[in-house]
MITOR-355517 format. One record per residue (C-alpha): residue number from 1; residue in one letter; x, y, z. Coordinates in Angstrom, 3 decimals, padded with zeros to 6 digits, m for minus. Layout:
REM residues N
(rec NUM 'A' (X Y Z)),
...
REM end
This chain:
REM residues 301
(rec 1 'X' (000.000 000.000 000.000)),
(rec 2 'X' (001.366 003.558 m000.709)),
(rec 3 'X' (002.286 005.655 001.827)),
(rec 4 'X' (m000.287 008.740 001.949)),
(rec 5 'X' (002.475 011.257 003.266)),
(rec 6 'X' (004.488 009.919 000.080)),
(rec 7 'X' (001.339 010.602 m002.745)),
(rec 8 'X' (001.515 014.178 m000.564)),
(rec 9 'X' (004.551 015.097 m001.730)),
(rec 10 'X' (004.704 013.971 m005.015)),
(rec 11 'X' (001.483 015.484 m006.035)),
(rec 12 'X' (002.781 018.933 m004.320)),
(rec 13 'X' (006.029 018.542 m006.816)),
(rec 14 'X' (003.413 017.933 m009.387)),
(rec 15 'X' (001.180 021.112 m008.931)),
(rec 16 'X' (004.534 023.531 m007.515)),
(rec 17 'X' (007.100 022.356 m010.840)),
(rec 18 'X' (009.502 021.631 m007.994)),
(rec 19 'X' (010.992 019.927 m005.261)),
(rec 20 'X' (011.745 023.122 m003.635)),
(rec 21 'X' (008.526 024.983 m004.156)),
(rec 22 'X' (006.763 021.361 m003.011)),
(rec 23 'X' (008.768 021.522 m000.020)),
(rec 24 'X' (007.650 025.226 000.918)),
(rec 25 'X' (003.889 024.590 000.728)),
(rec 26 'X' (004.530 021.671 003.152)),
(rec 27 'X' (006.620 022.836 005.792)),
(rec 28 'X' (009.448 020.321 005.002)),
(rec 29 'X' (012.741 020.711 003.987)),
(rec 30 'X' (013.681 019.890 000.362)),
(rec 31 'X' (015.590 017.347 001.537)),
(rec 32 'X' (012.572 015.901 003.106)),
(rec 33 'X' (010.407 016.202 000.008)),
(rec 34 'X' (013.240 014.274 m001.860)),
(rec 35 'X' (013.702 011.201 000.710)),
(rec 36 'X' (009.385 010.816 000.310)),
(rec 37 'X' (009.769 010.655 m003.322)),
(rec 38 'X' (012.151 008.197 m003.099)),
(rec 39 'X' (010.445 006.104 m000.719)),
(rec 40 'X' (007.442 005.830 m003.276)),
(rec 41 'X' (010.073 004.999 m006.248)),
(rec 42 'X' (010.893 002.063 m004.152)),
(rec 43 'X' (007.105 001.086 m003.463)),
(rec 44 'X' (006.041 001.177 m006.905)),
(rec 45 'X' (008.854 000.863 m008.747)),
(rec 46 'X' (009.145 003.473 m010.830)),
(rec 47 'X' (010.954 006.403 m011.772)),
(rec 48 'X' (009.074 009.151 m010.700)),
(rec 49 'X' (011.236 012.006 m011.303)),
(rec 50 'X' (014.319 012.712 m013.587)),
(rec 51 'X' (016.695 015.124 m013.687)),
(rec 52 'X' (016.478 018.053 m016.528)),
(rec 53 'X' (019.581 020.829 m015.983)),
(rec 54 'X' (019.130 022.340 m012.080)),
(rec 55 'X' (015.675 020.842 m011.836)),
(rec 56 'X' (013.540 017.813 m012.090)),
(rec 57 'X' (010.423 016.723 m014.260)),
(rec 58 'X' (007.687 014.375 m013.676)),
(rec 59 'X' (008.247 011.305 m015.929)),
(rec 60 'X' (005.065 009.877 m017.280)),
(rec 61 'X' (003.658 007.682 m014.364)),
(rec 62 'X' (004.377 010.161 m012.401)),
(rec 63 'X' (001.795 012.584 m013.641)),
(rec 64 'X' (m000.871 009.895 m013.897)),
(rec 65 'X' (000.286 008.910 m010.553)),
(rec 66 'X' (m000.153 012.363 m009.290)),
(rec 67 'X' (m003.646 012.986 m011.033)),
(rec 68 'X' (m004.620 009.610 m008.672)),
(rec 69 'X' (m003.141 011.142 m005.526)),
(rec 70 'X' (m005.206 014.343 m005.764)),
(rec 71 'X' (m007.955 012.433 m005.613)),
(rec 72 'X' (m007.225 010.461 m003.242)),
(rec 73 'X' (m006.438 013.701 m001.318)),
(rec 74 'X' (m009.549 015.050 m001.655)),
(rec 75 'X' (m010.918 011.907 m000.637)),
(rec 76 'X' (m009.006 012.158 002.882)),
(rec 77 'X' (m009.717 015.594 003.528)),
(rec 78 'X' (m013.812 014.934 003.094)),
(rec 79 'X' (m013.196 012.062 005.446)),
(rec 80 'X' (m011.152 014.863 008.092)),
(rec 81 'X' (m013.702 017.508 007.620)),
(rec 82 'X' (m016.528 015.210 008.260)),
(rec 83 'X' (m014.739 013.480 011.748)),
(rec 84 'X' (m013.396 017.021 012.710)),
(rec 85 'X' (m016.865 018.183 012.670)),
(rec 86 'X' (m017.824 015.594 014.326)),
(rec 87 'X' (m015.479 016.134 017.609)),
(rec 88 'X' (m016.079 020.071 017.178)),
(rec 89 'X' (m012.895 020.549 018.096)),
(rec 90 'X' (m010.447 022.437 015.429)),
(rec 91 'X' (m008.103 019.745 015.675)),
(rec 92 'X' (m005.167 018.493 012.815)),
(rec 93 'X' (m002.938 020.619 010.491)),
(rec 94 'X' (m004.525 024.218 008.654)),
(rec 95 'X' (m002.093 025.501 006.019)),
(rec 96 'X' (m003.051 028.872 005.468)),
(rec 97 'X' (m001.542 031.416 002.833)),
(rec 98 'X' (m001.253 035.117 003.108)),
(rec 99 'X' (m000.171 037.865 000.895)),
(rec 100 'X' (002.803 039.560 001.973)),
(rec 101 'X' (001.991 042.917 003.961)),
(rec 102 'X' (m001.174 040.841 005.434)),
(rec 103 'X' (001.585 037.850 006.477)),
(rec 104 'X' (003.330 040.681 008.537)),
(rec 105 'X' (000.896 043.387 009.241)),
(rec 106 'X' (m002.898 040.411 010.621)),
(rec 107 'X' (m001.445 037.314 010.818)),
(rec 108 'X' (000.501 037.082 013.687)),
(rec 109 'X' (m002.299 038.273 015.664)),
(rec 110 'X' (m004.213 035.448 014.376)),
(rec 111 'X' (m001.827 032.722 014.792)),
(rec 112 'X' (m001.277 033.806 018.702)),
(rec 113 'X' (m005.116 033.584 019.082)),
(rec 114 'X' (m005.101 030.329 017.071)),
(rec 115 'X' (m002.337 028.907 019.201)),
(rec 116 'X' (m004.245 030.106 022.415)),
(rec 117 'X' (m007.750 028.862 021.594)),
(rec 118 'X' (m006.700 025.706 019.741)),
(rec 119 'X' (m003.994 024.214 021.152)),
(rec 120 'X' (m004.476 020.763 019.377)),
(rec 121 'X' (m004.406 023.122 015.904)),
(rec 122 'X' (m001.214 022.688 014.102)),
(rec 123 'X' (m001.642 026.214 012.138)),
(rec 124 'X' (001.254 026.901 008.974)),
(rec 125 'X' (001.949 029.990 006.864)),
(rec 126 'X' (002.833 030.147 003.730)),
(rec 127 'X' (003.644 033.634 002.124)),
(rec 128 'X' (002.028 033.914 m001.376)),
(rec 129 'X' (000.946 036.323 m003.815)),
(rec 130 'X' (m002.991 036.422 m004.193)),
(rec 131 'X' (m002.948 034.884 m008.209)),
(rec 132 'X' (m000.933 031.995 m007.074)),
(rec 133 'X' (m002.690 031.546 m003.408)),
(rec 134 'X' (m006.214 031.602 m004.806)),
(rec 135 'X' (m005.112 028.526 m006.996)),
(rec 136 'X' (m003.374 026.315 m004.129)),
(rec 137 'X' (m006.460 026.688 m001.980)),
(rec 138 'X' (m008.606 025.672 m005.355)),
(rec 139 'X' (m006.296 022.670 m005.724)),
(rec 140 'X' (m006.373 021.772 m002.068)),
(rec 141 'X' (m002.632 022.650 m001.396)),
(rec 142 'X' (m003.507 024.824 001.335)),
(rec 143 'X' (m006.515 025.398 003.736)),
(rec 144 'X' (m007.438 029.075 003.626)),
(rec 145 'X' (m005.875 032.069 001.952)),
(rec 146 'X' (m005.996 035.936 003.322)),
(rec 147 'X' (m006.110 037.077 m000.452)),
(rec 148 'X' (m006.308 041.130 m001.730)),
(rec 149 'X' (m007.418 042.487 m004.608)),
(rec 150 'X' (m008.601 046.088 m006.733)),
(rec 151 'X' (m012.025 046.917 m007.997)),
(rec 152 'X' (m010.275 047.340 m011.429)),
(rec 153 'X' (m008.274 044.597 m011.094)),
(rec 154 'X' (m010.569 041.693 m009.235)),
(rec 155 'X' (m008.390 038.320 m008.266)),
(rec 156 'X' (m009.907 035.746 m010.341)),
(rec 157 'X' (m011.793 032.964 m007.842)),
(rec 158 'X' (m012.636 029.424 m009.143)),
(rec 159 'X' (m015.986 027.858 m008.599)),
(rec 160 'X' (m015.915 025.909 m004.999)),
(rec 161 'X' (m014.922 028.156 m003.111)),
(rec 162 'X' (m016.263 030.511 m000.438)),
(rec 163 'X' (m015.163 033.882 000.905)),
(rec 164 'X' (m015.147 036.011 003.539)),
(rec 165 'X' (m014.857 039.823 002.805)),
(rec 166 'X' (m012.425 041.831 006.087)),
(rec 167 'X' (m012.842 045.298 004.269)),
(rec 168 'X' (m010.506 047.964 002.542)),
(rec 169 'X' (m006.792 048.695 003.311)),
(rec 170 'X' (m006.170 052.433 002.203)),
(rec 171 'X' (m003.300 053.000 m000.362)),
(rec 172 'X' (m001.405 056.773 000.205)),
(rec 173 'X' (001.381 058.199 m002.279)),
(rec 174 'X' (004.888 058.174 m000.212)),
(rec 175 'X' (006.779 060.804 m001.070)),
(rec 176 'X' (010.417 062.131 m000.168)),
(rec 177 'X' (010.772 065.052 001.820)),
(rec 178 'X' (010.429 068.064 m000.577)),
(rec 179 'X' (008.983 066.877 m003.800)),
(rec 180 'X' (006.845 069.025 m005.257)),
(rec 181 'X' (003.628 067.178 m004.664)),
(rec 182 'X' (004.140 066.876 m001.036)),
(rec 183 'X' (003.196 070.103 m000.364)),
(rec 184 'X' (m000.468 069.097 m001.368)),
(rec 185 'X' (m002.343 067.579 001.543)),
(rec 186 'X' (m004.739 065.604 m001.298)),
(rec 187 'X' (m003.095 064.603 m004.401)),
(rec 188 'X' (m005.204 064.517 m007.373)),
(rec 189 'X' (m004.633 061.369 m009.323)),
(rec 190 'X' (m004.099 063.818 m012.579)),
(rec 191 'X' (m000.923 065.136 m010.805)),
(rec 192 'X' (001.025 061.444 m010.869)),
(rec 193 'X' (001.708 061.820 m014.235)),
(rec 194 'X' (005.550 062.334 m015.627)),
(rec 195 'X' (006.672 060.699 m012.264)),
(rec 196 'X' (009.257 057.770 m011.718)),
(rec 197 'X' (007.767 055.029 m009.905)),
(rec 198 'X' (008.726 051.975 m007.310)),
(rec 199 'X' (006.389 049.405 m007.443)),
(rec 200 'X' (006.230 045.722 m007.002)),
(rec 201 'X' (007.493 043.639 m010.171)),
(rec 202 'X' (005.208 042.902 m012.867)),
(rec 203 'X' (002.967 039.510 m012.400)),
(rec 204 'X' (001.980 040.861 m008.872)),
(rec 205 'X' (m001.749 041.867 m008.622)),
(rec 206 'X' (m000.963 045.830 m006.973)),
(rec 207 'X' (001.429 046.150 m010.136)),
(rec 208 'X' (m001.178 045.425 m012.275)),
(rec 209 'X' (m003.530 047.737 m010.323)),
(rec 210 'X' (m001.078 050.607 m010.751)),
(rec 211 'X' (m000.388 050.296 m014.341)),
(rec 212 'X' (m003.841 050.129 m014.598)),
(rec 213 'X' (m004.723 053.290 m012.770)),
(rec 214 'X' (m001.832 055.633 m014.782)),
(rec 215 'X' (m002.798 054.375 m017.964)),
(rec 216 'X' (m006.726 055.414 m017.240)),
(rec 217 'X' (m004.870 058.903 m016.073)),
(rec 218 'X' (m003.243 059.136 m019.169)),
(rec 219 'X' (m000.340 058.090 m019.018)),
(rec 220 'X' (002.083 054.484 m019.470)),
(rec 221 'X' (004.132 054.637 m015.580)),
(rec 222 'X' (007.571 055.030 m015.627)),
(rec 223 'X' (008.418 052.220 m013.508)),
(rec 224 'X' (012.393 052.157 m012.965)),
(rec 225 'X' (012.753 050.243 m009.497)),
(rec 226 'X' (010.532 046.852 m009.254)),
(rec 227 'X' (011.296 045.135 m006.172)),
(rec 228 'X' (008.711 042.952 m003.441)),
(rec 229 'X' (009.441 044.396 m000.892)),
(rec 230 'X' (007.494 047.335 000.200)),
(rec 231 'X' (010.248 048.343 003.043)),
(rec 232 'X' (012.816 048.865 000.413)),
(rec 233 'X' (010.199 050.970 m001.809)),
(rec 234 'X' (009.823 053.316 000.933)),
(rec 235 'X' (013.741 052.922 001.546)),
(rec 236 'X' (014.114 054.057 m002.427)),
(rec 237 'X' (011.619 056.795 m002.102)),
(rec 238 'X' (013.481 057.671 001.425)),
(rec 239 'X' (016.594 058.244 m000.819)),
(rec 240 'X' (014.729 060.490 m003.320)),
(rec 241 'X' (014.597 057.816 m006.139)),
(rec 242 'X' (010.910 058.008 m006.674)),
(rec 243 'X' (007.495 057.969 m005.599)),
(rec 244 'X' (005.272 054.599 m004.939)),
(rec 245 'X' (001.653 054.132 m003.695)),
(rec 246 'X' (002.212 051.640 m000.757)),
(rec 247 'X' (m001.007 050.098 001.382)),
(rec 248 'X' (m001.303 051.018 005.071)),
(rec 249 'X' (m001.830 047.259 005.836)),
(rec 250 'X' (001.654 045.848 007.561)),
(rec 251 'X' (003.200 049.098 006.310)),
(rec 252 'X' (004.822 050.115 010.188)),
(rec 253 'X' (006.064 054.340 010.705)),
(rec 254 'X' (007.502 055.984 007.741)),
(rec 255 'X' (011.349 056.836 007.941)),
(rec 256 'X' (012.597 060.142 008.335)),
(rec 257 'X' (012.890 061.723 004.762)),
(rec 258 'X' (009.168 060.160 003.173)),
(rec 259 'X' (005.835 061.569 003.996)),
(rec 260 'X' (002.733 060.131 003.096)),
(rec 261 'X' (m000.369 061.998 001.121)),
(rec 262 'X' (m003.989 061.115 000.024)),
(rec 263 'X' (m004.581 060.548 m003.458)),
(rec 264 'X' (m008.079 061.921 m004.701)),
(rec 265 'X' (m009.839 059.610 m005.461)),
(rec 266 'X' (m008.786 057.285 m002.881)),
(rec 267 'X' (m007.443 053.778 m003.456)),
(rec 268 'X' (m008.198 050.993 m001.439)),
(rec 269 'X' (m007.161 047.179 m001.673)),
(rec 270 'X' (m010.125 044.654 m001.140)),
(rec 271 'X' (m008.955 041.842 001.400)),
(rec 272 'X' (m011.041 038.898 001.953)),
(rec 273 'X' (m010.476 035.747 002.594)),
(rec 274 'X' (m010.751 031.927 000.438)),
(rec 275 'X' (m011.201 028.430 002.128)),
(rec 276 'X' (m013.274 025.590 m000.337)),
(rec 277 'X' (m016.695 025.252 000.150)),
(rec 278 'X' (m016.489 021.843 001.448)),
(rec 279 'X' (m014.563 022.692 004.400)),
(rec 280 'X' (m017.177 025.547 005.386)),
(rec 281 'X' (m018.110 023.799 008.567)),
(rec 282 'X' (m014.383 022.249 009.643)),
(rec 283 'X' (m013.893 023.574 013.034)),
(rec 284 'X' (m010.429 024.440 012.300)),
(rec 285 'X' (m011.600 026.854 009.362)),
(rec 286 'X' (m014.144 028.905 011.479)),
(rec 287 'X' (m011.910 029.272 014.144)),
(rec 288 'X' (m009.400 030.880 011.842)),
(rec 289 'X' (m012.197 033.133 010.426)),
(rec 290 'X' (m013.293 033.980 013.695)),
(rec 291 'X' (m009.759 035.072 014.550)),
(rec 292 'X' (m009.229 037.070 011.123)),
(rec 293 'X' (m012.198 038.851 011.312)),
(rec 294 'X' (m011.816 039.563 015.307)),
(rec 295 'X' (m008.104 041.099 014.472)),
(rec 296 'X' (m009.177 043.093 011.191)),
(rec 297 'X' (m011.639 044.919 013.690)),
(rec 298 'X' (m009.358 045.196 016.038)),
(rec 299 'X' (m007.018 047.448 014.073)),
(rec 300 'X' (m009.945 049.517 012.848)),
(rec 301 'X' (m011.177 047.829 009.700)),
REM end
């Protein structure tokens, strides 16, 4: 019989394209991931993966072995949801992704609660863009996601699953210390044009949200520093560089050197959150709703 643990990891080298991105949705090591994989070449004997430059591929049984072990995943986790519900008790594993300013700036908050309330909870984080994060909780790689996304740029959401809006998180324009705008309390959007921009790289749902708002201003952004991090946009714009519309959400105090304004009209980020429908009434989800929406009020919406 193969070992379920072992179908785990293959299928999550299957649905991440590699060993290492399998082994970050799971909370192993790579080498970890690798040792499982091997296990199962031994049990079925078969070549499962081969190697192809730096990386691996699935060989051909592989992928039709993988197709079997999602279902047979999805299988398992009707059979958990259904005895969890049972106990009422939020009891097992919950692998929950978050974006990245909502990983730093509501979930700790909700993983203390978790850990106090539900002791028996064993509660993971992985960091992941909304696009991306939407998908893994559609495929069943993760639990729940604490998604975001833009009125003009909504996150596509697959049939299946159910959400919970949390509310807005205001966007301002951060500015350094004596650019010409920064003398306007209110920024009107009109006034961004001709500017060079920070902003997250492209691929990333808030870069497609500002491309999309300076093009409907009139204008194509002049986008010379693209980097993740929102710290070192505000460290760029802190060194005169450039401008950037950063969200409040996990944002902290502003360095000496960058101000913040209000651009008219005012952006806003949507953040919700996505579990499947199936798992509605698991114990360990509606705890971890409970504690979202109890920590997004908390900080004033």
């Amino acid at each position: 019989m193969m070992d379920l643990g072992r179908l785990r990891a293959l299928h999550a080298v299957a649905v991440h394209g590699s060993v290492g991105g399998a082994a970050a949705a799971l909370g192993f090591t790579p080498s970890a991931v690798s040792q499982q994989i091997a296990k199962l070449e031994r049990e079925t004997r078969t070549v499962l993966l081969e190697r192809q430059g730096r990386g691996v591929v699935l060989t051909d049984a592989a992928r039709e072995l993988a197709g079997t072990a999602q279902a047979v995943l999805g299988l398992v986790e009707r059979a958990e949801v259904r005895l969890e519900e049972q106990r009422g008790q939020a009891v097992g594993r919950l692998l929950v992704a978050a974006f990245a300013t909502g990983a730093r700036g509501l979930m700790p908050g909700v993983l203390a609660d978790l850990r106090e309330r539900c002791p028996e909870l064993d509660v993971r984080l992985l960091e992941s863009d909304p696009y991306p994060a939407a998908e893994l909780v559609a495929r069943g790689e993760v639990d729940l996601a604490l998604v975001q996304d833009w009125p003009t740029v909504p996150l596509p959401v697959q049939e299946g699953l159910d959400r919970m809006d949390l509310g807005p998180d205001p966007v301002d324009l951060l500015l350094p210390v004596g650019h010409p705008l920064a003398e306007l309390p209110v920024v009107p959007v009109g006034r961004l044009r001709g500017q060079r921009w920070t902003s997250v790289p492209p691929g990333n749902i808030c870069h497609d949200w500002l491309v999309r708002t300076l093009r409907e201003a009139g204008e194509e952004p002049d986008v010379h520093y693209r980097v993740g991090e929102f710290e070192t946009q505000i460290a760029l714009i802190g060194a005169g560089l450039g401008i950037g519309l950063v969200p409040r959400l996990g944002r902290g105090a502003l360095p000496t050197g960058v101000v913040a304004r209000t651009v008219a009209p005012e952006p806003a980020r949507r953040v919700f959150a996505l579990w499947r429908s199936q798992s509605s009434r698991r114990p360990a989800i509606t705890e971890a709703l409970d504690a979202m929406r109890a920590r997004w009020d908390a900080r004033g919406g």
